[in-house]
Structure formats: structure tokens, C-alpha cells
C-alpha positions as CSV (number, residue, x, y, z in Angstrom):
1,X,26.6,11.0,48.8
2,X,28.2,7.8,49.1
3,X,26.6,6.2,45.9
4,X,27.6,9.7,43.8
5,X,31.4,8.8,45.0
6,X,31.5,5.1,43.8
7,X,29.4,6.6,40.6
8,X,32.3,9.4,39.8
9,X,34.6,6.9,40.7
10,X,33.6,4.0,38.7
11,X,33.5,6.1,35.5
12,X,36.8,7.5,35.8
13,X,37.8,4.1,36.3
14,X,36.1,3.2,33.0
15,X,37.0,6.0,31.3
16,X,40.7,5.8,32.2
17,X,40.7,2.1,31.2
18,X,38.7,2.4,27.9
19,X,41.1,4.8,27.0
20,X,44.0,2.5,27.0
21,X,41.8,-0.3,25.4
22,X,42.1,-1.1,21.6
23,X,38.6,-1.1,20.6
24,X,37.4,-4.2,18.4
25,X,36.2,-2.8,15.4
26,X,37.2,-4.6,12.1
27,X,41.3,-5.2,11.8
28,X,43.5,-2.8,9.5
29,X,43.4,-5.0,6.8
30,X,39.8,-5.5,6.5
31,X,37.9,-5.5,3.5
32,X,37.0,-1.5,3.5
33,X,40.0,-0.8,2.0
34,X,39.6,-3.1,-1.1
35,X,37.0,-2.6,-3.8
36,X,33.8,-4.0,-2.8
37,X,32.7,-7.4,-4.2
38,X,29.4,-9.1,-4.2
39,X,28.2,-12.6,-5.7
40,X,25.7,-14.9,-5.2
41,X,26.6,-18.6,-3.9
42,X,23.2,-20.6,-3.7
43,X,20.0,-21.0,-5.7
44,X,20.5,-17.6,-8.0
45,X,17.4,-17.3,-10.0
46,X,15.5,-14.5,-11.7
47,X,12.7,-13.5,-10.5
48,X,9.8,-10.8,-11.3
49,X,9.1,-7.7,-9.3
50,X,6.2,-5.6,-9.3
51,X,6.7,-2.3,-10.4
52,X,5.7,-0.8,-7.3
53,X,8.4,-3.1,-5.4
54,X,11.0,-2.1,-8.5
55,X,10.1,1.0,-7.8
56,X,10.1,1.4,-4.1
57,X,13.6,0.2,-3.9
58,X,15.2,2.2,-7.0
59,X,14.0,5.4,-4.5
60,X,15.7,3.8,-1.6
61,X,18.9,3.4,-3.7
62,X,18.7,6.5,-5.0
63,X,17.8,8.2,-1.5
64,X,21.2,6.4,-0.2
65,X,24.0,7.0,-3.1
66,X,25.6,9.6,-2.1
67,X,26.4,10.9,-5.9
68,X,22.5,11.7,-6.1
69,X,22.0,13.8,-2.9
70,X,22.5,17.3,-4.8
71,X,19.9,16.1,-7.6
72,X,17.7,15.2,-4.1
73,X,18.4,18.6,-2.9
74,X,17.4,20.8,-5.9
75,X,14.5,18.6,-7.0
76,X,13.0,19.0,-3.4
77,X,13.6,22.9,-2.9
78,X,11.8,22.9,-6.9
79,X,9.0,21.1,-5.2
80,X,8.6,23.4,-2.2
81,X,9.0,26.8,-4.1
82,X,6.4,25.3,-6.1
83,X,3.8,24.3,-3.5
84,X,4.7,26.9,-0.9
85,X,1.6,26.4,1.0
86,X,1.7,22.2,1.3
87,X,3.3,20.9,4.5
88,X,6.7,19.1,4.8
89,X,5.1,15.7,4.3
90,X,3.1,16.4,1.1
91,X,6.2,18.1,-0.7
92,X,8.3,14.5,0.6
93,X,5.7,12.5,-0.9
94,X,5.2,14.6,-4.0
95,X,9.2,14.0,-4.4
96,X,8.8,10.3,-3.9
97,X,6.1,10.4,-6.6
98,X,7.9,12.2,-9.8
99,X,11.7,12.2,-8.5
100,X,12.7,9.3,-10.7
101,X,11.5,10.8,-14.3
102,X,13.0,14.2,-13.4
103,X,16.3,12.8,-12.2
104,X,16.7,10.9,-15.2
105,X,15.8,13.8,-17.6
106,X,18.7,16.3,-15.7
107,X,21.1,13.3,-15.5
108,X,20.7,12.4,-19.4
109,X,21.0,16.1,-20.4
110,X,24.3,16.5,-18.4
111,X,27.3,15.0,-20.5
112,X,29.5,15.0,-17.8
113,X,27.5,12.7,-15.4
114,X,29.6,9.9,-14.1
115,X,28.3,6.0,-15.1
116,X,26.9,5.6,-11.9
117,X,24.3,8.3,-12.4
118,X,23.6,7.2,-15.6
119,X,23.1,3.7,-14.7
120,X,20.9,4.6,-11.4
121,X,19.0,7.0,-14.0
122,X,18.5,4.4,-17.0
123,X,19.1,0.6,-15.1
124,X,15.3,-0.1,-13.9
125,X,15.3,-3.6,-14.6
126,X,11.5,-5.5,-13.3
127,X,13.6,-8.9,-13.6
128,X,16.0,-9.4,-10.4
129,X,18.4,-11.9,-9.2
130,X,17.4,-13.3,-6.4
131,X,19.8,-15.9,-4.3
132,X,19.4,-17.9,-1.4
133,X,23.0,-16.9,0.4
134,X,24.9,-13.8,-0.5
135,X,28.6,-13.2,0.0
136,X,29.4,-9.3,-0.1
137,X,33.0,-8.3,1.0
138,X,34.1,-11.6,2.3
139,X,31.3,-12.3,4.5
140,X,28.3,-15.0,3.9
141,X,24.5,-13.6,4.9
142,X,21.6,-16.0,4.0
143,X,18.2,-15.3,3.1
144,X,15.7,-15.2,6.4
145,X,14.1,-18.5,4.5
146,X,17.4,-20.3,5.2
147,X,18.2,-19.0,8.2
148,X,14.7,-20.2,9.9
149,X,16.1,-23.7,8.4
150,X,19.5,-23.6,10.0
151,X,20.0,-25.5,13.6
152,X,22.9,-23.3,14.7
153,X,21.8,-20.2,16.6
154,X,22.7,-17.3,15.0
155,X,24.3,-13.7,16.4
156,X,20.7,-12.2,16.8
157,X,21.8,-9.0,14.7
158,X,18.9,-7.7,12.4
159,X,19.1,-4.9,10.1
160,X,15.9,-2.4,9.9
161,X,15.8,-0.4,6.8
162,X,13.4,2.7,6.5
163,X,13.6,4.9,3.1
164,X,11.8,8.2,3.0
């Protein structure tokens, strides 16, 4: 009983002082409200892809801009209605498989289709730029290659990445 007092008390406590805390987040004149900006700062070369890499990571872009979601939406229902009888997974990995020629077809056909669309449906390029450090919206991020090489310890934060 005792410990379930301290417990109700220590929250309220928390609570009551997190409330009047100004939480750290990034400061009001933070990047987020400009326009985005990305350039590379050390060793930029071009370099090759395999078409399944190319390929892999156009879905991923594609799966994640949110100006292709409705395409994503209606080419997926297609799929189903079409297959009614093949499980959730199958009709994901049928999408994976033909998405990119059908999205390019409807985005072509539709006049009104912003540049973005039209780039995501036309842009697959199999030569990339590749850098060693990247600065995107005022901050620096290295490759893993350099950062292996780099003496200073570094914030620990990693970034997993999983595309359907």
C-alpha cells in the first residue's frame, strides 16, 4: 500500500512538473520551416547500382512520398479485386512486383500530375551519387565507413529503415 502511495505520488509529481517544463525539441527557428536543402561535402562520386538495388529503393521512395499514397491505394485494392482468393502477403508482394510500370503509365496519362509525380514516375537513373559526408538541412551525417574511422565517440543514434 505504501509503495502504491509513493508510486501515485511520484507521477503526479512528474506529471505536474513536466507540465511546466519546456520540452527540448528543435528551437522555433529551426530548419523545418525553411525549404529543405541537401549537398554532398566529401568524396562525391558516381557510382553504379544494380537494378534490383535501383529498384528496391525507387519502391521505398515511392512507398514514403506522400503525393503517391492514393496511386498506392487504388493500385493495391486493383490487385486484391483481382486475386480475391491470394492472402494479404501475396497481393503486397504482387504490388511490389508491377507497381512501378503501372504508376508510371496512370501518372503519364494524367496532364495534371505535379513534377514530383512525374519525376518519381520517369527519374530511374542506375548511376547514383554517392558521397562520403552529407549535409541535409544544416546538419553533417557521414557515411558508416567514416564514422568507423572517426576517434570521437559518436551519439549512438541509428536509423533502421524497413519498406514494404
Amino acid at each position: 500500500m505504501i509503495e502504491r502511495y509513493i508510486v501515485e505520488e511520484s507521477i503526479e509529481f512528474c506529471s505536474e512538473y513536466m507540465s511546466k517544463a519546456n520540452p527540448i525539441g528543435l528551437p522555433a527557428n529551426s530548419w523545418h520551416h525553411k525549404r529543405s536543402t541537401s549537398k554532398c561535402l566529401l568524396d562525391v562520386n558516381i557510382v553504379s547500382k544494380s537494378r534490383s538495388e535501383v529498384l528496391q529503393a525507387h519502391l521505398y521512395i515511392l512507398n514514403n512520398t506522400y503525393e503517391v499514397i492514393p496511386y498506392i491505394e487504388a493500385y493495391k485494392a486493383i490487385v486484391k479485386e483481382n486475386n480475391p482468393r491470394q492472402t494479404e502477403k501475396w497481393v503486397l508482394m504482387e504490388h511490389n512486383r508491377i507497381f512501378m510500370p503501372w504508376f508510371k503509365d496512370e501518372v503519364l496519362k494524367d496532364s495534371t500530375a505535379s513534377e514530383t509525380l512525374t519525376l518519381l514516375a520517369t527519374g530511374l537513373k542506375f548511376d547514383v551519387i554517392s558521397c562520403k559526408a552529407y549535409e541535409v538541412n544544416n546538419c553533417i551525417f557521414y557515411t558508416k565507413f567514416v564514422d568507423e574511422k572517426s576517434l570521437v565517440q559518436n551519439s549512438g543514434v541509428t536509423l533502421e529503415v524497413e519498406s514494404m
